[in-house]
Structures are given as C-alpha cells and as structure tokens.
N, C-alpha and C positions, 0 to 999 in steps of 0.2 A: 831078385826075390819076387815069387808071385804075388800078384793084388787079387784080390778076390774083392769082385763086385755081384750084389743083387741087384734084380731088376724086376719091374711089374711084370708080370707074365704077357700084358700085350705087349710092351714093348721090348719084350727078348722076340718075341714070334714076330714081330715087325723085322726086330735088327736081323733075324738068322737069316730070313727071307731076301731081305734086300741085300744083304752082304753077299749071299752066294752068288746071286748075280751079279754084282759086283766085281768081285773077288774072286769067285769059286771056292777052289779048296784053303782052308786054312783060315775060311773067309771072317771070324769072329776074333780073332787075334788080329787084322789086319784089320777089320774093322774098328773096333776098341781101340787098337795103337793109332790111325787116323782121328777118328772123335780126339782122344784126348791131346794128341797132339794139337790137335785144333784149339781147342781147347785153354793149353796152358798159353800159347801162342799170343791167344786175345787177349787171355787175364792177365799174362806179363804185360801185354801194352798198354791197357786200363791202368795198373801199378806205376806205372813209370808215370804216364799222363797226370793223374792223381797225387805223385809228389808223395807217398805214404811212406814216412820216417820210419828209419829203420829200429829208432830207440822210442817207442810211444811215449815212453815215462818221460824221457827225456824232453820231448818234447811239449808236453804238460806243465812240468815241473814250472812252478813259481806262476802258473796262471789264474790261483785261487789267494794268492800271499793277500789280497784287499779286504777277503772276508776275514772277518774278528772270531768267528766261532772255531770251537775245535773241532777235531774229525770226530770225538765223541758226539759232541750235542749236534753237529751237522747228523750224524745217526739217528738221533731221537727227532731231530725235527723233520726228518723223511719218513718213519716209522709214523710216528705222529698223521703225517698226512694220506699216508699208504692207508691208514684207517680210517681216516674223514672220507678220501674219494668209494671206499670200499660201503662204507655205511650209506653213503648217499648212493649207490648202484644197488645195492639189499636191499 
C-alpha cells in the first residue's frame, strides 16, 4: 500500500538533490526506503531498551488504589486547578 508523505519544500529540494547522486534513477523511493528503514531500526532499539509494556493499562492498573478520591472529583479537582494556573497566567 502506498504511503504518502509531505515535506517542507526545502527539504524535498535537499532530498531529490542528494538522492540523485546517491542513487541515480529511482533515487526518492530508495531514498525514503533507506531513511525509514533507518529509522524504524533505531526506534525498535530505543523500544526494546526502554522496557515499554505492551498492555499500558495493565500496567498502571492498581497504582492509584491509595488515593481515597474518585475518578469524578479527581476531575473536578484538576479542572479546579487548570483554572487557578490559567487565572494566575491572565
């Protein structure tokens, strides 16, 4: 399935440029497949190193059990404060 990606117009005139020498023909397809490969390459090792659970909730779960309030008035009392820091910056 094709990906369609945008780009700032300097850096597509950078990419075409240095690709073709590069690459030659076909040189934006091979360029893009190299980036991203690169790419996914690094952020799966990051991932792995990082330990980032596959279930987020799951891993949460029960780490709030000590507060007394409910998910209602934890809302109000965020809400509450989202307006104090908001007045005090006005």
């Amino acid at each position: 399935m094709p990906i369609r990606v945008y780009l700032n117009e300097e850096i597509e005139r950078r990419l075409r440029k240095v690709a073709m020498e590069v690459y030659g023909r076909g040189s934006i397809s091979k360029a893009a497949e190299d980036a991203i490969t690169r790419w996914v390459v690094e952020h799966e090792q990051l991932l792995v190193e990082l330990n980032v659970p596959l279930d987020p909730v799951k891993a949460v779960r029960g780490m709030l059990r000590h507060v007394k309030a409910s998910g209602v008035e934890l809302q109000h009392e965020s809400r509450r404060i989202r307006v104090e820091r908001a007045v005090k910056k006005g």
